[in-house]
Structures are given as structure tokens and as C-alpha cells.
C-alpha positions in Angstrom: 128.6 -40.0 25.4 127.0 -42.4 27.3 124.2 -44.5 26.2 121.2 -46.3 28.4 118.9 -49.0 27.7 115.2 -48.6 27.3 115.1 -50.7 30.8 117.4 -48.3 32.7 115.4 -45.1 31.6 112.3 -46.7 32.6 113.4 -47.6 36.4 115.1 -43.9 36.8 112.1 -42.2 36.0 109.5 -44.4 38.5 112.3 -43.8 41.1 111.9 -39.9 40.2 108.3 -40.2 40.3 108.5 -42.3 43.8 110.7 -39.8 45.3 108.4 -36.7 44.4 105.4 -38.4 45.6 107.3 -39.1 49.0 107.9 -35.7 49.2 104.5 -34.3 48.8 103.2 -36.2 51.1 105.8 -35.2 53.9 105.2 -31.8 53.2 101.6 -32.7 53.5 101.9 -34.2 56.4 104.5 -31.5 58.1 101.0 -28.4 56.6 98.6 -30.8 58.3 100.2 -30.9 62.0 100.8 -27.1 61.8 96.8 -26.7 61.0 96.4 -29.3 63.2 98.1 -27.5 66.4 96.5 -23.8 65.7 93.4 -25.5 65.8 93.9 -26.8 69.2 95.4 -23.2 70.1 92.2 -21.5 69.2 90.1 -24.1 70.7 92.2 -23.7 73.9 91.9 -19.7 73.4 88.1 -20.1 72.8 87.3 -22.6 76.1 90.0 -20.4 78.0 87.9 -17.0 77.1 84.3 -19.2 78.0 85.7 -19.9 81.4 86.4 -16.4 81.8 83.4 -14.8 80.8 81.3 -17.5 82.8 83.3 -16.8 85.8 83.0 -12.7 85.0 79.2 -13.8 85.4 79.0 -15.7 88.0 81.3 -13.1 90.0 78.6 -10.2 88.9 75.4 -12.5 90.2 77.2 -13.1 93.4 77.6 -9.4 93.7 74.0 -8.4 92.4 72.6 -11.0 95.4 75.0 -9.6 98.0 73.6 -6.1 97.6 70.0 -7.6 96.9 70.2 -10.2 99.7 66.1 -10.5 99.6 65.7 -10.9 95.7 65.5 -14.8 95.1 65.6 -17.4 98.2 65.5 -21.0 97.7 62.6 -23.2 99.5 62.6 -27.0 99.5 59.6 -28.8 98.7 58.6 -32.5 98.6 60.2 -32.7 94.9 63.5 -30.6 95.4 64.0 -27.1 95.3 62.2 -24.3 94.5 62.8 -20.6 94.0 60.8 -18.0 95.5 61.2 -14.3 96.3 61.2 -13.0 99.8 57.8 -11.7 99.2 56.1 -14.6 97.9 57.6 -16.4 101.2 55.9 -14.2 103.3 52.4 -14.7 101.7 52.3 -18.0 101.7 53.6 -17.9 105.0 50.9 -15.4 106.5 47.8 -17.7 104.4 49.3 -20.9 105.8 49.0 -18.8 108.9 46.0 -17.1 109.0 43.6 -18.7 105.9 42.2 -21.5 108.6 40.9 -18.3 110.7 38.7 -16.8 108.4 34.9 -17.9 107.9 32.4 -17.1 105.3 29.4 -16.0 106.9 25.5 -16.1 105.3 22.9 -15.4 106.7 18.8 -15.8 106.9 16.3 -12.8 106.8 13.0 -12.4 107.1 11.0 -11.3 104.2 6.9 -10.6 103.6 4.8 -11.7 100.6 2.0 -9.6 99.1 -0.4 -11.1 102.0 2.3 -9.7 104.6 2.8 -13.4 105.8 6.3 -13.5 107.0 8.9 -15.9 105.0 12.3 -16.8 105.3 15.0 -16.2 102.2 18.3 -15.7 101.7 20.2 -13.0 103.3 23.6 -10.9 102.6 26.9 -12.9 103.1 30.6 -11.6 104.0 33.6 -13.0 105.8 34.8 -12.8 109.3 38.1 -13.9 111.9 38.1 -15.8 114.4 39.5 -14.1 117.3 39.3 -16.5 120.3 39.2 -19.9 120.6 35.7 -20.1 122.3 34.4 -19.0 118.9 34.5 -15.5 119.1 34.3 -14.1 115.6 34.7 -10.4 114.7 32.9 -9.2 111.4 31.3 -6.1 110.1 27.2 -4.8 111.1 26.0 -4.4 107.7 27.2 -8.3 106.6 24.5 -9.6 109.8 22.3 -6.7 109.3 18.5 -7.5 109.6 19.7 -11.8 110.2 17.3 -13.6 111.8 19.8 -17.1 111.2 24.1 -16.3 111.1 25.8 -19.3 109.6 29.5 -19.4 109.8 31.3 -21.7 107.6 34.9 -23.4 108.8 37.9 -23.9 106.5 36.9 -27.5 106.7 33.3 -27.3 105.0 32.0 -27.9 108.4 29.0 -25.3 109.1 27.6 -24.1 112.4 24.9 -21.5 113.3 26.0 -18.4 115.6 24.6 -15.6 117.4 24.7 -11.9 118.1 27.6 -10.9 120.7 27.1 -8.1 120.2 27.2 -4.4 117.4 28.3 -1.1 117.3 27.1 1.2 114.5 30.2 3.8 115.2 32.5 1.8 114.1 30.4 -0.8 112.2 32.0 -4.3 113.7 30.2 -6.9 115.5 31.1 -10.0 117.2 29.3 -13.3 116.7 29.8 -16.6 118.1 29.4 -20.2 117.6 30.0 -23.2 119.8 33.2 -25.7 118.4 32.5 -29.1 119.1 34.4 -30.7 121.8 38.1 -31.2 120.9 37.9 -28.6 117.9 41.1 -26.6 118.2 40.4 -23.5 116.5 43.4 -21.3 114.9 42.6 -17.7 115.4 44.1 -14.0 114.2 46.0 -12.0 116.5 45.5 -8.2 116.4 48.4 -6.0 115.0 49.2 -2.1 115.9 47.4 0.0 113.1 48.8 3.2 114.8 52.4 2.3 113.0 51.3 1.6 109.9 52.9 3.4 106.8 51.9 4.4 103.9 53.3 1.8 101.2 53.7 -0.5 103.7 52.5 -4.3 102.6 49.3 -5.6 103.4 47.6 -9.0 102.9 43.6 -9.4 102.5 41.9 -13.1 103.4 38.3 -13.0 102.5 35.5 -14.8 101.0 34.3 -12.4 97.7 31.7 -13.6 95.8 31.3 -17.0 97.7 35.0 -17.9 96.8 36.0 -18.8 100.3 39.6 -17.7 101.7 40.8 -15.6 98.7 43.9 -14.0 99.4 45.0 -10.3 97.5 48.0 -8.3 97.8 48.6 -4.4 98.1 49.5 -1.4 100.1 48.2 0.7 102.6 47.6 4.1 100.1 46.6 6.1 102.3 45.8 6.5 106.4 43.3 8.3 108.8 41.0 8.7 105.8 37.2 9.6 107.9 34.7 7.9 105.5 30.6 7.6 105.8 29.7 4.0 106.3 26.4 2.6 105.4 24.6 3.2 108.6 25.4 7.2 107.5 28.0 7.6 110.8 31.5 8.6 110.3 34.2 5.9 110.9 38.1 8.1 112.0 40.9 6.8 110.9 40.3 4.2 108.1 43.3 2.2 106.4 43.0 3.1 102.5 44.6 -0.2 100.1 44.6 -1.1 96.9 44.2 -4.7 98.2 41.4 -6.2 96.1 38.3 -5.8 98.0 35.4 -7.3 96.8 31.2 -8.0 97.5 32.0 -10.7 100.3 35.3 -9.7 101.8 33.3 -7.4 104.2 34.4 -8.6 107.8 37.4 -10.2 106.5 40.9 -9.1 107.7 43.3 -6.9 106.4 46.9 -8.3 107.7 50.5 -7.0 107.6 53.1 -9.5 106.7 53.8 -11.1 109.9 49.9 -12.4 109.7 48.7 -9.7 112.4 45.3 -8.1 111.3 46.2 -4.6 111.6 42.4 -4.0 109.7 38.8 -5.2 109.4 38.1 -4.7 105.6 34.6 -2.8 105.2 33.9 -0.9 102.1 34.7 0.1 98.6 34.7 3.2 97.0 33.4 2.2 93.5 31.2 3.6 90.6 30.6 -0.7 90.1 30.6 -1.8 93.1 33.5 -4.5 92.5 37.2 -3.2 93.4 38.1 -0.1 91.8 41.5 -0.6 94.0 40.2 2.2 96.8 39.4 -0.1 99.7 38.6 0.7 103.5 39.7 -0.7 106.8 38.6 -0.7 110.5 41.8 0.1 111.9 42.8 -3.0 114.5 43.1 0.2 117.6 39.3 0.8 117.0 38.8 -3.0 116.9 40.8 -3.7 120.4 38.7 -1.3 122.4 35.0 -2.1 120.8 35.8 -5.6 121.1 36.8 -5.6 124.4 33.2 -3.7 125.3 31.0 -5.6 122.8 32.6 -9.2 124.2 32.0 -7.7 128.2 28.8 -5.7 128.0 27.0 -6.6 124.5 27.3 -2.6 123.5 30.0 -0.4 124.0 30.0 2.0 126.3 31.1 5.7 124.9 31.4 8.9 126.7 28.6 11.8 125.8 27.5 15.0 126.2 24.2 14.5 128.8 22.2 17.0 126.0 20.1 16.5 123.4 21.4 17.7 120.0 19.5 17.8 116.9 21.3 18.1 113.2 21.3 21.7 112.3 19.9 22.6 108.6 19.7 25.7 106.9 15.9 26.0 107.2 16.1 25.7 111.0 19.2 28.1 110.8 17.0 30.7 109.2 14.2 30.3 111.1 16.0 31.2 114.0 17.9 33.6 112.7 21.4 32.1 113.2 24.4 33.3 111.3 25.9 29.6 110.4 23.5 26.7 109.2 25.9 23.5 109.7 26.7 22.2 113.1 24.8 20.2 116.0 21.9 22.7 117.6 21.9 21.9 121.3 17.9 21.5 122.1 18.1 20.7 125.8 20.6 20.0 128.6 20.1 17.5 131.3 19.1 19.9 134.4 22.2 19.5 136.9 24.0 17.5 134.6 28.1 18.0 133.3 26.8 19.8 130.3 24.8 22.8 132.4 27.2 22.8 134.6 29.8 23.5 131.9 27.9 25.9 130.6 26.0 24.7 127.6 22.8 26.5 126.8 19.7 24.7 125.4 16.7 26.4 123.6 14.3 28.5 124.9 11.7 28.7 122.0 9.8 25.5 121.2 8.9 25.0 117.4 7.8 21.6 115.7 11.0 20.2 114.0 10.3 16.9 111.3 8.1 14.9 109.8 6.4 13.3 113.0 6.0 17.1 114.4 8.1 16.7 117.4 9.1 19.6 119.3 12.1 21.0 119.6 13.6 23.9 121.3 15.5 26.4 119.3 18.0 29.8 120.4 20.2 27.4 122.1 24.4 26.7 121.1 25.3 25.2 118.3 28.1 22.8 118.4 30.8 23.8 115.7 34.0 21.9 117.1 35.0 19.3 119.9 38.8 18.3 120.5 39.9 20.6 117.5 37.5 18.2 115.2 35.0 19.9 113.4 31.9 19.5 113.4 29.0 19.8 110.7 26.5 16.9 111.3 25.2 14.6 113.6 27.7 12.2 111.8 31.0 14.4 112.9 29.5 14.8 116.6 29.0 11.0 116.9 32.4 10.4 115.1 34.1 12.9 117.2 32.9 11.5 120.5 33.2 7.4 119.5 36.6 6.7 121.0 35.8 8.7 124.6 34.7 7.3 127.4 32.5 8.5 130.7 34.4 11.0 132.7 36.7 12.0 129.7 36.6 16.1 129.5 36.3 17.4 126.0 36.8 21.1 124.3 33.9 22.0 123.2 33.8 24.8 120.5 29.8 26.4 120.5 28.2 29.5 118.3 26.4 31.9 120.8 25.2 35.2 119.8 27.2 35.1 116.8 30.7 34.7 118.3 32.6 31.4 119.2 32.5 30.4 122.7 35.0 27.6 124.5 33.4 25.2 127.1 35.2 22.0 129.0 32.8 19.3 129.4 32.9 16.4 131.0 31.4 13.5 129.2 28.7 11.0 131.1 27.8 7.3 129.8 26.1 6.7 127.0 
């Protein structure tokens, strides 16, 4: 048996204890690069998987703007770029274009104190467009109504007094004008084609409500060829319904399509509050072209009529004269030798006093019912009827005579 020294048994076991601690740390070192190198894997996986899902998005918004090429457009401005969709583009666009073009307009009236001395106040206000560079301005009646002073202010604070071109209660527009100083470069509104206007088509209001000068709403055309009552009780054919918001000063203004063409004059509200209810009215711009033209040449403009004089039909003159229908236009008396008689149109035979004043009026005559398959009730729908004819146009003229209809062809004189 052999025997060791207490020396010898000491240096075996630290050379034991040496060699296991070697040992564990290659094995720890062999676990650690293992972990070490799945980690990487998975990492790699993880950036590997980002890439693809970023590039899975960026493939599906390149797709989503290739079908929707008008959804977002980039602009530059003066600090880099800036998105904006198609349709904000195009109003800024048609205000850049048109807001310089459109005046507020206030006006003067006379009043009378309790002593009926005569003094001067503030009148109504509304907005207007410049259509020619002379200073031709086209607004509504009603916003100069009763003005002894018309004030037009520029989109430069400068303020000028106008006058009176010109009115026409039919379709309620009138032209004003002012003088521009010499050298003053005016921007002015070109007229659009109303007649091709759709409903849900885009529209663009410019206007002045409540004093807030060039104030610019959005909306649609709702609805077309809408006959609606205007304040002076006549009939206006053909308005443009929007939902633009029109508001207590936009009178006169312009109602635009989005190329900045005024395709309307905006006129009235239907509202119980009378702010927007979002049920506005327009001028259409084919009424606008042809009173325009007259109002600019003559100061008036000159309509075709019927050379007779025609009194508003009412049930109590109906009955009194025993006629079987109590709405239409009672024809009192035709021009002797004129279109009318020679048409055929009867007048009364039985005078009778008719009103308030007592004036006379003849009664068993025709009643007008229809003209040009537009029917008529009132004075309103006879003036409406007539407003976009001219002298020597020939109308159908639908009259009640002895209780049956008859059919006439009349040919219309000046107004």
C-alpha cells in the first residue's frame, strides 16, 4: 500500500479543485455563445419580419393612392411641404382667385322724425362682384333698396361711393358702379354656365355676412329649378338650392363652382331664424347674363308682354262674376289693334269698381290659366312666366272662356 505525505494530498486536491473550476467555466462559456447566437437569430427573425410588414404597408398605401389618386396631394409652402386634399386645393385656389372681386356694400337711407323732417341713418348692407373692370358691380335689389348713398368697400379697406346702373325686380339683381382711381387694376368674376349644373355638384360661397367681409362656405347644389317668391312678392324660375352657408349680408355675393366661375348670385334663405338653416337660394348666372346685358345697355330690361291689362283674379271677383275657377290672371282690357286682339284675347265688357282706391275694372273677359305649359295662378306666375321673353317672341297662351279652355298664340310686344 502506498502511503502520501500530508503535502502531496494537499497539491492533488487544489489541482482537482483547479481542474473542475476550468471546466465549469468552459461549459459556461460554450451555454453562453449558444444563448448568445439564438439571440442574434431572433433579433434577425424579428428586424427581418419588421421589414416585411413595413414593406406589406407601404405596398398597400401605394395601392390605396393609385386607386384614390385625388385623396392627399402635397403643396409646397414657404416652410416645406404641406399636405392637402384635392378639395381643399381647389378652395383655396378659387378664394385666391375670386375673394379680391367681392365687395361689401352699405348703404344710406333716408328716414323722418316725429316732425316729418327728413334724416339720414344707416341703411341695409350685403355683398356684391365685380364684373368688369370699369367698376361694374352686380348685386341683389333688396340689399340697395330705398339707398339714397351705395358704398362699396374693396378687399383693400379702400371705400368708394357708387350709383344705380340700373334694377330689375323679376329677377331681383341690380348693377351699381363706382369709379377706380387711375391705375387701379380691378380683379373681377367671370360668369359660369348654371344650365349644367348637377345636383351634388360642389359649390363655393364668397360673401360678407354679418359685416365679416370675404367669408368663404362650402356645399352643394341640393336641388335645381326651384321657383321661389322673393321679397318684392315676384316669382324668380329656376333658382340654385345649396346648403352653402348663407347668411344676413351674403345677399349679392356669388355662388361659384370650383373653377372660380359664379354659376349664382346668392339671394335668400329659407329660415324660421333668419340665419342659415342650410336651404339657400341662387340667381342662376343664365338669368344674370341676359339682365345684365340689358340693365348695363338700357338701365331696365326690356321683357316681352302681352299688350293687355291683366288684373290678379280672387275668389270674390270670381264670384261676382260668376266664373267657374277663382285663380288665374282676369284679362281687363286689350290694346285696340294690338297682338293680343288680334290673337284673339277678349277683355271685359262689364265695368265694376275693383280695390281699395275704387278703380274700375272691366270684368267677363278671359282668364289667363297657362302660358308656354307654365301655369298660371297670380300676377306673380304671369310675370314669372313671361321674364325671360322678349318683344316679338310668340307665346301659348292657355285662357278660361265660357267655362272651357281655349288655346291662343300671341305674339309678345315691349314692355
Amino acid at each position: 500500500m502506498k502511503l502520501y505525505s500530508h503535502a502531496q494530498l494537499i497539491s492533488t486536491t487544489l489541482i482537482c479543485v483547479l481542474a473542475a473550476v476550468l471546466l465549469t467555466a468552459a461549459v459556461s462559456v460554450n451555454i453562453s455563445k449558444k444563448k448568445a447566437a439564438a439571440e442574434v437569430q431572433n433579433v434577425s427573425e424579428t428586424a427581418e419580419a419588421t421589414v416585411q410588414k413595413e414593406e406589406t404597408s407601404i405596398e398597400d398605401s401605394v395601392s390605396f393612392l393609385e386607386q384614390n389618386p385625388a385623396s392627399v396631394i402635397s403643396v409646397a409652402n414657404g416652410s416645406g411641404g404641406t399636405s392637402y386634399t384635392q378639395e381643399e386645393i381647389q378652395n383655396i385656389n378659387v378664394y385666391s382667385l375670386c375673394n379680391e372681386a367681392v365687395v361689401n356694400i352699405n348703404t344710406q337711407v333716408t328716414a323722418y322724425d316725429w316732425f316729418l323732417q327728413p334724416y339720414v341713418q344707416e341703411g341695409g348692407s350685403g355683398s356684391g362682384s365685380i364684373i368688369d373692370k370699369r367698376g361694374y358691380i352686380l348685386t341683389n335689389v333688396h340689399v340697395i333698396a330705398d339707398a339714397t348713398k351705395i358704398y362699396v368697400s374693396l378687399f383693400d379697406g379702400t371705400q368708394y361711393e357708387a350709383e344705380v346702373v340700373g334694377t330689375d325686380l323679376d329677377s331681383d339683381l341690380a348693377v351699381i358702379k363706382f369709379t377706380p382711381p387711375a391705375g387701379m387694376e380691378l380683379k373681377t368674376i367671370a360668369f359660369g354656365d348654371s344650365s349644367s349644373l348637377k345636383v351634388g355638384q360642389r359649390v363655393i360661397a364668397i360673401g360678407n355676412p354679418f359685416g365679416l367681409e370675404r367669408t368663404m362656405t362650402t356645399g352643394i347644389v341640393s336641388g335645381l329649378g326651384r321657383p321661389i317668391q322673393n321679397s318684392n312678392n315676384r316669382i324668380i324660375r329656376d333658382m340654385v338650392q345649396t346648403d352653402a352657408a348663407i347668411n344676413p349680408g351674403n345677399s349679392g355675393g356669388p355662388l361659384l363652382d370650383t373653377n372660380g366661375k359664379m354659376i349664382g348670385i346668392n339671394t335668400m334663405i329659407q329660415s324660421n331664424s333668419g340665419n342659415s338653416a342650410g336651404v339657400g337660394f341662387a340667381v342662376p348666372s343664365t338669368t344674370a347674363i341676359r339682365v345684365v346685358a340689358d340693365l348695363i345697355k338700357y338701365g331696365k330690361v326690356h321683357r316681352g308682354t302681352i299688350d293687355a291689362t291683366v288684373i290678379q283674379l280672387s275668389r270674390r271677383i270670381a264670384q261676382y262674376a260668376g266664373l267657374d275657377i277663382a285663380n288665374g290672371v282676369l284679362i281687363s282690357e286689350v290694346v285696340k289693334g294690338g297682338n293680343a286682339e288680334s290673337a284673339g284675347l277678349k277683355g271685359g265688357t262689364e265695368a265694376a269698381y275693383y280695390g281699395s282706391r275704387r278703380d274700375i275694372i272691366y270684368i267677363g273677359g278671359d282668364v289667363i290659366t297657362q302660358i308656354d305649359n307654365i301655369a298660371v295662378t297670380s300676377l306673380a306666375d304671369y310675370y314669372s312666366a313671361l321674364e325671360s321673353k322678349k318683344a316679338g317672341d310668340v307665346v301659348t297662351v292657355v285662357v278660361r272662356r265660357n267655362r272651357r279652355n281655349v288655346t291662343l298664340k300671341i305674339k309678345l310686344v315691349e314692355s
